[in-house]
Structures are given as structure tokens and as C-alpha cells.
PDB file of N, CA, C and O in Angstrom:
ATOM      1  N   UNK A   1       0.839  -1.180   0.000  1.00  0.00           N
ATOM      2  CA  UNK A   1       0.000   0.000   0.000  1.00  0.00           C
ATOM      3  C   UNK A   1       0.887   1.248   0.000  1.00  0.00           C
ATOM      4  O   UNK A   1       2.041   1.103   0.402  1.00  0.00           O
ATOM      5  N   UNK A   2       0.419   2.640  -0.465  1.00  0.00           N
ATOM      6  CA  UNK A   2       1.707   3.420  -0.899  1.00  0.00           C
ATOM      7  C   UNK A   2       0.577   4.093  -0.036  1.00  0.00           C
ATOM      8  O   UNK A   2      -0.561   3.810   0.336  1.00  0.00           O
ATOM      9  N   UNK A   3       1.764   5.466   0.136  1.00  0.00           N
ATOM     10  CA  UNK A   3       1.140   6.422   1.403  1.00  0.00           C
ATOM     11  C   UNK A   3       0.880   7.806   0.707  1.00  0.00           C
ATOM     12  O   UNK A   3       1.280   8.593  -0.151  1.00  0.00           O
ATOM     13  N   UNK A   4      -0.050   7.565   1.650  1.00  0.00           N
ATOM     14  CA  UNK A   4      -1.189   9.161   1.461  1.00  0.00           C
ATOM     15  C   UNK A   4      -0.492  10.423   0.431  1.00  0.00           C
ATOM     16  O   UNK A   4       0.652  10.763   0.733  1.00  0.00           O
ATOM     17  N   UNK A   5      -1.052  11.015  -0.588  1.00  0.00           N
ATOM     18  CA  UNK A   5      -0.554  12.304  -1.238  1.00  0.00           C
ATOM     19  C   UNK A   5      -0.657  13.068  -0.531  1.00  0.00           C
ATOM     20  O   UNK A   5      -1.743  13.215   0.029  1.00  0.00           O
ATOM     21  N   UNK A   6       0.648  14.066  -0.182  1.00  0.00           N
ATOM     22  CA  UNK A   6       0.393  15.164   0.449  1.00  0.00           C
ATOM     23  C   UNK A   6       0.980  16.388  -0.317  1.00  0.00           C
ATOM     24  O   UNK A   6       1.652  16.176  -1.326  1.00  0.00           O
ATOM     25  N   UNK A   7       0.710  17.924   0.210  1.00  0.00           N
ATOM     26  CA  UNK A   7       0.781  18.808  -0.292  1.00  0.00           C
ATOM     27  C   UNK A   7       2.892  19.062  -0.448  1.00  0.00           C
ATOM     28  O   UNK A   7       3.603  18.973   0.553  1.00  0.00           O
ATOM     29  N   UNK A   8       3.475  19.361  -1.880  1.00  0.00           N
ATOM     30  CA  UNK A   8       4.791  19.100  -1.703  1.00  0.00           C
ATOM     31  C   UNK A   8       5.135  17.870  -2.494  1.00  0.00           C
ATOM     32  O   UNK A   8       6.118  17.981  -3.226  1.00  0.00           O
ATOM     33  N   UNK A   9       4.447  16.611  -2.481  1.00  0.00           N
ATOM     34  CA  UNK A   9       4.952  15.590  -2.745  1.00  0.00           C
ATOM     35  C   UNK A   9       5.368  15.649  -4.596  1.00  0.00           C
ATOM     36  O   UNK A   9       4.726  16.204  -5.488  1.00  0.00           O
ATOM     37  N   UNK A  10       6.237  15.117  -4.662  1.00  0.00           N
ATOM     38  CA  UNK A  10       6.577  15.141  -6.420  1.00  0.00           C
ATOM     39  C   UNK A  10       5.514  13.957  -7.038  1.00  0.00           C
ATOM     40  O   UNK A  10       4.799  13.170  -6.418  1.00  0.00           O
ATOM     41  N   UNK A  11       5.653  14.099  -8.154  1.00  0.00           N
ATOM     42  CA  UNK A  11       5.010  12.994  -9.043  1.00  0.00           C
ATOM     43  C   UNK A  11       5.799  13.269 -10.153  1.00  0.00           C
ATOM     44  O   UNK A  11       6.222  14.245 -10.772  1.00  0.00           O
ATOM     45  N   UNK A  12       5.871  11.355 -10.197  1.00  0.00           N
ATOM     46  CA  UNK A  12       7.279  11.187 -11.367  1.00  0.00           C
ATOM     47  C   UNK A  12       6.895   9.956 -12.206  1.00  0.00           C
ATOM     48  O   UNK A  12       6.317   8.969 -11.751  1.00  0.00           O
ATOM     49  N   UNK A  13       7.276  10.124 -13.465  1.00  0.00           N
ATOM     50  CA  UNK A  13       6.784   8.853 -14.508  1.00  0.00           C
ATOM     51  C   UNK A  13       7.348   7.796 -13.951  1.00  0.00           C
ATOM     52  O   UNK A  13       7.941   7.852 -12.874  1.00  0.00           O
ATOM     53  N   UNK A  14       7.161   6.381 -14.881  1.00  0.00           N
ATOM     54  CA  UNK A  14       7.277   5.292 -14.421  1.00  0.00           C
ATOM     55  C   UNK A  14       9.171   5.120 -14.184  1.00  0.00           C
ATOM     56  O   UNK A  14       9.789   4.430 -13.373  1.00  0.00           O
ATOM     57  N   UNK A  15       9.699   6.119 -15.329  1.00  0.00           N
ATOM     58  CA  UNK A  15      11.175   6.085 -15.507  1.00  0.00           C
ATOM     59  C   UNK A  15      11.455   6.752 -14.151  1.00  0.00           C
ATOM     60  O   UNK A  15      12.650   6.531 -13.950  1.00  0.00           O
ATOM     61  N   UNK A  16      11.026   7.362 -13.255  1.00  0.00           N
ATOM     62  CA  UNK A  16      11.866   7.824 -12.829  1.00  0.00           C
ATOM     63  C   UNK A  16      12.263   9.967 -12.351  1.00  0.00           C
ATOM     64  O   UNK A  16      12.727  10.708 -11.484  1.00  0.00           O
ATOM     65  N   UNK A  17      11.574   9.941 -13.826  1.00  0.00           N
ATOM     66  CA  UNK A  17      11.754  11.124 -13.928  1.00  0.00           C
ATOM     67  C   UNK A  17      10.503  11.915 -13.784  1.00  0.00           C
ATOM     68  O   UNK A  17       9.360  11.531 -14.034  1.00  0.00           O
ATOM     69  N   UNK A  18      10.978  13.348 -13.241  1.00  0.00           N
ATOM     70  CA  UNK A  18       9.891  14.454 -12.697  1.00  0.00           C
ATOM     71  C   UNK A  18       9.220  14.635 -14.087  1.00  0.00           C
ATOM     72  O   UNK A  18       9.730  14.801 -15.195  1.00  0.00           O
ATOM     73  N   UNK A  19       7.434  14.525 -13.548  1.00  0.00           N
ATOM     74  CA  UNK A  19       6.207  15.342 -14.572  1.00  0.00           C
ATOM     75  C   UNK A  19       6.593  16.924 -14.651  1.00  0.00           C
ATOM     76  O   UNK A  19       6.747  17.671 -13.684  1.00  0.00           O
ATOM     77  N   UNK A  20       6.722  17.283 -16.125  1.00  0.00           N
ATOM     78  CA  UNK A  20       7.076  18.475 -15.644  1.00  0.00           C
ATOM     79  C   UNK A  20       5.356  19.568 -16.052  1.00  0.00           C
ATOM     80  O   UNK A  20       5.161  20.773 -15.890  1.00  0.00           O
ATOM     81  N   UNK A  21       4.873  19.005 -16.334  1.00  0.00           N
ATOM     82  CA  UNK A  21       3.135  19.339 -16.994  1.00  0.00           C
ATOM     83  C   UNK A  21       2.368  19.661 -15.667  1.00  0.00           C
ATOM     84  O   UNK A  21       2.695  19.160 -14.591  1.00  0.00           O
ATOM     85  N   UNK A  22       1.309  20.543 -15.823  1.00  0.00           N
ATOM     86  CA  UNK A  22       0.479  20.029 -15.204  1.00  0.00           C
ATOM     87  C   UNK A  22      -0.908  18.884 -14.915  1.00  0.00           C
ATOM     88  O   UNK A  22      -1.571  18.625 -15.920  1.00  0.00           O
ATOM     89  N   UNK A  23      -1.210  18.416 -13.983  1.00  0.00           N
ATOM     90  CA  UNK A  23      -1.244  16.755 -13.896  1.00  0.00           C
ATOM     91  C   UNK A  23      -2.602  16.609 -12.929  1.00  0.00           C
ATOM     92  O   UNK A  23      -2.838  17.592 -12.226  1.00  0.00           O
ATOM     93  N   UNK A  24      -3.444  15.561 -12.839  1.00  0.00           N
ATOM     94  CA  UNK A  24      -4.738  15.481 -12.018  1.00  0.00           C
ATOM     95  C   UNK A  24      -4.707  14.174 -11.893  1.00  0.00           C
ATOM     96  O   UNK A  24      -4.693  13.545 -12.951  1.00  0.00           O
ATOM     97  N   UNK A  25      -4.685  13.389 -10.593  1.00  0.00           N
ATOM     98  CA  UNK A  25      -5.094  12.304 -10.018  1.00  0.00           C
ATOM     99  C   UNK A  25      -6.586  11.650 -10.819  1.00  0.00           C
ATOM    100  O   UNK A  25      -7.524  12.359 -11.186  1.00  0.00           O
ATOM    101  N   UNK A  26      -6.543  10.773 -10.904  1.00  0.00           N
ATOM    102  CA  UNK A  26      -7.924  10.000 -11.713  1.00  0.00           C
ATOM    103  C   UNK A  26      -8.543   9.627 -10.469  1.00  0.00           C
ATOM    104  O   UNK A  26      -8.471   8.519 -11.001  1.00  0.00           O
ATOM    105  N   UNK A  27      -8.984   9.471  -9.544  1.00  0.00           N
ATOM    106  CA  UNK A  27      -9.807   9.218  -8.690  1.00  0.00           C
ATOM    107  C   UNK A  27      -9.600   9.838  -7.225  1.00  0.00           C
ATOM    108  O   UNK A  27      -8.507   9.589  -6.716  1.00  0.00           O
ATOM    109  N   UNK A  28     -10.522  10.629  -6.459  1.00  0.00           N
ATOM    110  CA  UNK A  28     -10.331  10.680  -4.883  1.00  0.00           C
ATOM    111  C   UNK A  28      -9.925   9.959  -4.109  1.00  0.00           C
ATOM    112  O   UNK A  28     -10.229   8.795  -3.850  1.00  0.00           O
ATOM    113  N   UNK A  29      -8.790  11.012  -3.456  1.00  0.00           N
ATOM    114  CA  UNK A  29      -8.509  12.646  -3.089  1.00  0.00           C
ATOM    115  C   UNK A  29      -7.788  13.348  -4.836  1.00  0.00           C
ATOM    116  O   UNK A  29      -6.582  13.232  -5.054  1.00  0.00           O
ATOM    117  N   UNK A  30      -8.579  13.917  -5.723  1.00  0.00           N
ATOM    118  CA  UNK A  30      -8.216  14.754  -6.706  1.00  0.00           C
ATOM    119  C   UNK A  30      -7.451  15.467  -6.327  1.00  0.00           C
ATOM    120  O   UNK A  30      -7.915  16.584  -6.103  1.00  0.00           O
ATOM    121  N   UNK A  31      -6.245  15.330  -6.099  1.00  0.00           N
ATOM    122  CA  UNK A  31      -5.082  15.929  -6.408  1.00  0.00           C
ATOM    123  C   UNK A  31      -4.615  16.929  -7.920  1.00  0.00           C
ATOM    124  O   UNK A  31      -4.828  16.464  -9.040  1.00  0.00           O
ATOM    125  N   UNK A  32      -4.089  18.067  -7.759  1.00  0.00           N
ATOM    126  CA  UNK A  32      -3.627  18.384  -8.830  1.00  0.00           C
ATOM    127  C   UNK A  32      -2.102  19.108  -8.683  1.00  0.00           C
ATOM    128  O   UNK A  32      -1.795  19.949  -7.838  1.00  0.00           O
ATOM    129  N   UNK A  33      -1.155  18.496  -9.833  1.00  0.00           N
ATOM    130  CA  UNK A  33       0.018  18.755  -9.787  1.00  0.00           C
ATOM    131  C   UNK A  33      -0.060  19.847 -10.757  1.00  0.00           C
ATOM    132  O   UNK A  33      -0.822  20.086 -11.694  1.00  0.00           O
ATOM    133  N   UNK A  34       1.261  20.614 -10.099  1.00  0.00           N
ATOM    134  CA  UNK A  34       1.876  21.639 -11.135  1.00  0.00           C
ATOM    135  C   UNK A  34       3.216  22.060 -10.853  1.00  0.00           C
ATOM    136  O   UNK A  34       3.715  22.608  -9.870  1.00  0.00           O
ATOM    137  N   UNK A  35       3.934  21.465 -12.545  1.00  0.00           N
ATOM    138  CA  UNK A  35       5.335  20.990 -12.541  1.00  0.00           C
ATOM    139  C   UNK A  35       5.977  19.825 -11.615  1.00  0.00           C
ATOM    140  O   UNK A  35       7.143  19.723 -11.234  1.00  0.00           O
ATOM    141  N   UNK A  36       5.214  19.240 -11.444  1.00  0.00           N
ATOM    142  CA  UNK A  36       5.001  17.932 -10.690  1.00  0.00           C
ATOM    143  C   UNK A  36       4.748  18.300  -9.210  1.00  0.00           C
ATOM    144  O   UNK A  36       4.723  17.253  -8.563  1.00  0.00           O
ATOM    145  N   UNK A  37       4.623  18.979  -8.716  1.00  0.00           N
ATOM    146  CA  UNK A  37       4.720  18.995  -7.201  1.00  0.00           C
ATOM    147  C   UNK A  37       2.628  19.389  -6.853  1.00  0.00           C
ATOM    148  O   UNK A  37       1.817  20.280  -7.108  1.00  0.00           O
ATOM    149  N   UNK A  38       2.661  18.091  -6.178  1.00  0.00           N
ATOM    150  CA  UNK A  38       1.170  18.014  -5.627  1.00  0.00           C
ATOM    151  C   UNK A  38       0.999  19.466  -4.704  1.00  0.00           C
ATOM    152  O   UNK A  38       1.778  19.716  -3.784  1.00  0.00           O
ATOM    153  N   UNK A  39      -0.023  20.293  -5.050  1.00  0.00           N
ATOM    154  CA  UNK A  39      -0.301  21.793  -4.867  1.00  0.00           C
ATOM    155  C   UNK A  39      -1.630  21.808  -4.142  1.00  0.00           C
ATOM    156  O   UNK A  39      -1.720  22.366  -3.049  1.00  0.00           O
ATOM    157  N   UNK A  40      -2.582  21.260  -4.670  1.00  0.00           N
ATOM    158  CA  UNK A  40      -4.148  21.334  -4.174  1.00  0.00           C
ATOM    159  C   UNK A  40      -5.184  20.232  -3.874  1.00  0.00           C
ATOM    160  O   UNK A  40      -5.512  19.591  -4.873  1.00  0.00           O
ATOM    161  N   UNK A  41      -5.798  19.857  -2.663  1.00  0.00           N
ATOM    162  CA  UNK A  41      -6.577  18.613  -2.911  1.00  0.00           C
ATOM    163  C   UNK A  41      -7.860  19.044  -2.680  1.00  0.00           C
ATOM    164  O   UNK A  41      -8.326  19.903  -1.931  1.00  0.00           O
ATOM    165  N   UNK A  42      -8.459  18.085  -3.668  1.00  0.00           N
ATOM    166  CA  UNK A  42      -9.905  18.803  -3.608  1.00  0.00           C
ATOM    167  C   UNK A  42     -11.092  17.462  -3.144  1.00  0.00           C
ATOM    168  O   UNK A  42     -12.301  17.267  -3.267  1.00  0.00           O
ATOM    169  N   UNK A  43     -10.258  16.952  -2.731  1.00  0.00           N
ATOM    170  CA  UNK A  43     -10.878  15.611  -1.876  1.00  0.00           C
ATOM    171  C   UNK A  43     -11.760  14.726  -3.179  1.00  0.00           C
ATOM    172  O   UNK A  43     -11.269  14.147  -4.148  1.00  0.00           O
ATOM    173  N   UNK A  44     -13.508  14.901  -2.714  1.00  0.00           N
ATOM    174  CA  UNK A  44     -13.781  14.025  -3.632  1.00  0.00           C
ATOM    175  C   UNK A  44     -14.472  15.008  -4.822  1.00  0.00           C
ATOM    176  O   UNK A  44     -15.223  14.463  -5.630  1.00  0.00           O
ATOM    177  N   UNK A  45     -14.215  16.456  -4.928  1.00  0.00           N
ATOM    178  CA  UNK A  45     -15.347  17.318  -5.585  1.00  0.00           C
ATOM    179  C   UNK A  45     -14.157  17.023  -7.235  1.00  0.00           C
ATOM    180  O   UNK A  45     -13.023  17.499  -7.196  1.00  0.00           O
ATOM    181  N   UNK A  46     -14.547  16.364  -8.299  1.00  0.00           N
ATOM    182  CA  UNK A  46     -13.993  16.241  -9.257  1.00  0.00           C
ATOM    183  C   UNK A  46     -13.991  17.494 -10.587  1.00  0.00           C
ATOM    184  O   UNK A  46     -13.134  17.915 -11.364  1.00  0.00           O
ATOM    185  N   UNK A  47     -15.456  17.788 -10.331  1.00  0.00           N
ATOM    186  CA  UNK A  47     -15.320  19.002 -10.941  1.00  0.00           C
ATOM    187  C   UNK A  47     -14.636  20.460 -10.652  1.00  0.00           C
ATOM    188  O   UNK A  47     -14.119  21.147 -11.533  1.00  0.00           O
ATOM    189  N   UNK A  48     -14.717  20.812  -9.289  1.00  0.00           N
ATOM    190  CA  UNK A  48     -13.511  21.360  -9.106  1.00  0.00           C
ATOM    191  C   UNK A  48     -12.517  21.327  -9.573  1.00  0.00           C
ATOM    192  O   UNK A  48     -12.009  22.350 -10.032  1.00  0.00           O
ATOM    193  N   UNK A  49     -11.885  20.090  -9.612  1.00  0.00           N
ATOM    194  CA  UNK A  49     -10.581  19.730  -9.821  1.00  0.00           C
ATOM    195  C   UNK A  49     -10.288  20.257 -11.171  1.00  0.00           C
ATOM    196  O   UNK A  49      -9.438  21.081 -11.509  1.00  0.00           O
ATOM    197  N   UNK A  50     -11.177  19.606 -11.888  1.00  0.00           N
ATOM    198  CA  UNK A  50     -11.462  19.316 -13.602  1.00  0.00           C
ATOM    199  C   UNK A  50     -11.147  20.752 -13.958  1.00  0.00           C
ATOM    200  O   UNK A  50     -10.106  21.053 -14.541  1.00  0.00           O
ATOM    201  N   UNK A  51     -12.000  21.570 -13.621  1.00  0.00           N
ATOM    202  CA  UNK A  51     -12.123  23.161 -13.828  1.00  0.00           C
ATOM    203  C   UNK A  51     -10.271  23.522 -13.201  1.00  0.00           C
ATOM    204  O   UNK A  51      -9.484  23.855 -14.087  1.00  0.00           O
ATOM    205  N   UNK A  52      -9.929  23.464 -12.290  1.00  0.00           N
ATOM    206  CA  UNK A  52      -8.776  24.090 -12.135  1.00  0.00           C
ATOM    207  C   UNK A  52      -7.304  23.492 -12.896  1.00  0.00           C
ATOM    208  O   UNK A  52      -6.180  23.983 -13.005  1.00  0.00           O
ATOM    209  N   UNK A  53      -7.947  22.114 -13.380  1.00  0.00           N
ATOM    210  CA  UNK A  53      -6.994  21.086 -14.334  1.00  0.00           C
ATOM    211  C   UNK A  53      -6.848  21.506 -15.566  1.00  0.00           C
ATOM    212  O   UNK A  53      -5.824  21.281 -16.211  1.00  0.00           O
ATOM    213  N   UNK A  54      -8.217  22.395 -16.183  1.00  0.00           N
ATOM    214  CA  UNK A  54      -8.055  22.574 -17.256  1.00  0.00           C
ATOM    215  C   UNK A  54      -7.221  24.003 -17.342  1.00  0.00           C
ATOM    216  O   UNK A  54      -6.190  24.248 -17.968  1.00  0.00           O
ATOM    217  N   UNK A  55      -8.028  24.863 -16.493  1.00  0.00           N
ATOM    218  CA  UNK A  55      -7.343  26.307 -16.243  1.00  0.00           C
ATOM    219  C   UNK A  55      -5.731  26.579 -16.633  1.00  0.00           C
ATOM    220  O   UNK A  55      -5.218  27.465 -17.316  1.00  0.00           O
ATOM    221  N   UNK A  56      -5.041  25.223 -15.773  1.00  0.00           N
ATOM    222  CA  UNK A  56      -3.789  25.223 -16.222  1.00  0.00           C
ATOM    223  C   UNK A  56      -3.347  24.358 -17.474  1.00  0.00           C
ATOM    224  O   UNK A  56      -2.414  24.896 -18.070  1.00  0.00           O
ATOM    225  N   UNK A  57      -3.762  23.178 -18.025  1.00  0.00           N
ATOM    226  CA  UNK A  57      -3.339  23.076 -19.408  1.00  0.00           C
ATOM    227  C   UNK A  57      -4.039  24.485 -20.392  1.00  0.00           C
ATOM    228  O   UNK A  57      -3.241  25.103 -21.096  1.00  0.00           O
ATOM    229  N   UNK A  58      -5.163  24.815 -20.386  1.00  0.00           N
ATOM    230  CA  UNK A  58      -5.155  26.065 -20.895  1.00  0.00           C
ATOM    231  C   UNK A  58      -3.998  26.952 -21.051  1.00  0.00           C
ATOM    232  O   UNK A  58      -3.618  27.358 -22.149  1.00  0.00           O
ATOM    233  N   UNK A  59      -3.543  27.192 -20.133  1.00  0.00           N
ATOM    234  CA  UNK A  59      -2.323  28.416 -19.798  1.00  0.00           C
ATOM    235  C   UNK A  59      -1.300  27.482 -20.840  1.00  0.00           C
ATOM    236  O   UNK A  59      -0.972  27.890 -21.954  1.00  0.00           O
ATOM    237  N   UNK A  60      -0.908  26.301 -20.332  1.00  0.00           N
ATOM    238  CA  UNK A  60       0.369  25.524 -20.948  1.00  0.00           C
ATOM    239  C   UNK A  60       0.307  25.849 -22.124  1.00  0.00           C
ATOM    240  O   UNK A  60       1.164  26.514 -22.705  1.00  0.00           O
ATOM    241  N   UNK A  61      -1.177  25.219 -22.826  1.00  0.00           N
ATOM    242  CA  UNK A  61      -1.191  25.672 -24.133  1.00  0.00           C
ATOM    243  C   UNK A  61      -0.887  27.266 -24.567  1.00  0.00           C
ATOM    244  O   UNK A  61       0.217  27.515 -25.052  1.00  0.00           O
ATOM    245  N   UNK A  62      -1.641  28.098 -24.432  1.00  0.00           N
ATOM    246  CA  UNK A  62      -1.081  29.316 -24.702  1.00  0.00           C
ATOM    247  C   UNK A  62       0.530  29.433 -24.395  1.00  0.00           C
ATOM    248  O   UNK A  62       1.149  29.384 -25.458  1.00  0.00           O
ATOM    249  N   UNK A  63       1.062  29.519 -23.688  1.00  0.00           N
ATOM    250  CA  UNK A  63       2.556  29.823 -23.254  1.00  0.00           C
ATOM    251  C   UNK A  63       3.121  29.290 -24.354  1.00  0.00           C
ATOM    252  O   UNK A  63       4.169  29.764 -24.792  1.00  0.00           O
ATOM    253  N   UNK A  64       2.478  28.194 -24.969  1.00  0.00           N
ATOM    254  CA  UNK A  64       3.409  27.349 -25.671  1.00  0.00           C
ATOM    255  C   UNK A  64       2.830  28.055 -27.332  1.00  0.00           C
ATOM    256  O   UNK A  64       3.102  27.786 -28.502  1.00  0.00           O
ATOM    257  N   UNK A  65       2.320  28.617 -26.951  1.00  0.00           N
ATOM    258  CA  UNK A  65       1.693  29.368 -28.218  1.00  0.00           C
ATOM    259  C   UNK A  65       1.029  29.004 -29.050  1.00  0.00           C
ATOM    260  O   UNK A  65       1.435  29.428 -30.132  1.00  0.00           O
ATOM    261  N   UNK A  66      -0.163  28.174 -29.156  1.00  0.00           N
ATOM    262  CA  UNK A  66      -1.153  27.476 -29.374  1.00  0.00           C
ATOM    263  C   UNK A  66      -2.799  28.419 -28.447  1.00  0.00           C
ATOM    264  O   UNK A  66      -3.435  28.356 -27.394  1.00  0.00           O
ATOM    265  N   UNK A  67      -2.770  29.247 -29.838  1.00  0.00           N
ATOM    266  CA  UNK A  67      -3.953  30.034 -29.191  1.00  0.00           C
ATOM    267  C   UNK A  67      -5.571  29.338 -29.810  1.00  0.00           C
ATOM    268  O   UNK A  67      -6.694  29.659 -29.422  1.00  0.00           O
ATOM    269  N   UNK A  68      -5.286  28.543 -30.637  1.00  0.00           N
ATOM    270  CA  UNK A  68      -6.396  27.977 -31.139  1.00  0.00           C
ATOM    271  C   UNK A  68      -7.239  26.668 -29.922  1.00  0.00           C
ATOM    272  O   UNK A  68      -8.353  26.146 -29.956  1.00  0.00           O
ATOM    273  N   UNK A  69      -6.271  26.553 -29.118  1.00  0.00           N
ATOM    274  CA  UNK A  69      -6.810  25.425 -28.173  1.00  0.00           C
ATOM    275  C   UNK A  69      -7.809  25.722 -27.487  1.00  0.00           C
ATOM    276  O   UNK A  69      -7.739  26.802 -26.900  1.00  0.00           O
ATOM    277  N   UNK A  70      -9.254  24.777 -27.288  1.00  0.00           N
ATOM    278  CA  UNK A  70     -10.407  25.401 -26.212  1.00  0.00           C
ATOM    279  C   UNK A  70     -10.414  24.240 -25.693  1.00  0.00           C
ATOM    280  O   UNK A  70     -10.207  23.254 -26.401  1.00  0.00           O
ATOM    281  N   UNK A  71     -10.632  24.143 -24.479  1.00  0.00           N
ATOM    282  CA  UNK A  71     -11.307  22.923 -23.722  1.00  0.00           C
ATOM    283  C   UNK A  71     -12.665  22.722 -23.313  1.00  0.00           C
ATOM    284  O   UNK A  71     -13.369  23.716 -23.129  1.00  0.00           O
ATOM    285  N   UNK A  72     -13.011  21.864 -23.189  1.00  0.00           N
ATOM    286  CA  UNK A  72     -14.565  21.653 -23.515  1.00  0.00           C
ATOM    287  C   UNK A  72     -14.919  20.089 -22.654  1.00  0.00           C
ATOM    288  O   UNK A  72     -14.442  18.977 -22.885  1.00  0.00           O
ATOM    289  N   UNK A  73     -16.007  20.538 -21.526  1.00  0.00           N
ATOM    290  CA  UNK A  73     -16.169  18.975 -21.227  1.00  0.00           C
ATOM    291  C   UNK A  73     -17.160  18.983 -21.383  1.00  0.00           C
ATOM    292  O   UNK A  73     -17.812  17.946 -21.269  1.00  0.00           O
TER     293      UNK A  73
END
């Protein structure tokens, strides 16, 4: 059994290496990473999450200069 996400904690691919994206846990406690480091838990409210998950790939995209991107659930 692996232990509890807490605020701080990294998240890293299977290699090894740091997510450098921002990132959302698939099931409660919805966690959401940014630049890998677990930032916000939003326990079991998913849409919350969803909404502040997208907020930041939104941004990624733009920064990265991709203004045509919309998200849509």
C-alpha cells in the first residue's frame, strides 16, 4: 500500500523522472500537480478539480503558443 498524497509531494513517470506538466489524479482525493509537485486537494469534488486542471493546461497551451486550443467537457 503506498502512502497518502500530500501537499509538496513530487510525481514522477514510471522512468523515474519528474512530470514536468500540469497533472490530475484519476480518482479521490483529486489531487492536482503543477510541474510535478502536488499543490491542491480537492478531496472528492472532481469538478472542481477538472475546472482548475483545465485552467492550467489552458495556460500551458497558450505559453506554448497554441492560441487555437479550447477545452470543452
Amino acid at each position: 500500500m503506498s502512502a497518502a498524497i500530500k501537499a509538496g509531494d513530487i510525481l514522477t513517470k514510471r522512468d523515474g523522472s519528474r512530470v514536468q506538466g500540469p497533472a490530475m489524479s484519476f480518482s479521490a482525493p483529486f489531487w492536482i500537480y503543477e510541474a510535478g509537485v502536488a499543490t491542491v486537494n480537492y478531496e472528492d469534488d472532481e469538478d472542481a478539480a477538472l475546472e482548475h486542471y483545465d485552467r492550467l493546461v489552458q495556460a500551458r497551451r497558450l505559453a506554448m503558443g497554441n492560441t487555437t486550443a479550447v477545452l470543452v467537457h
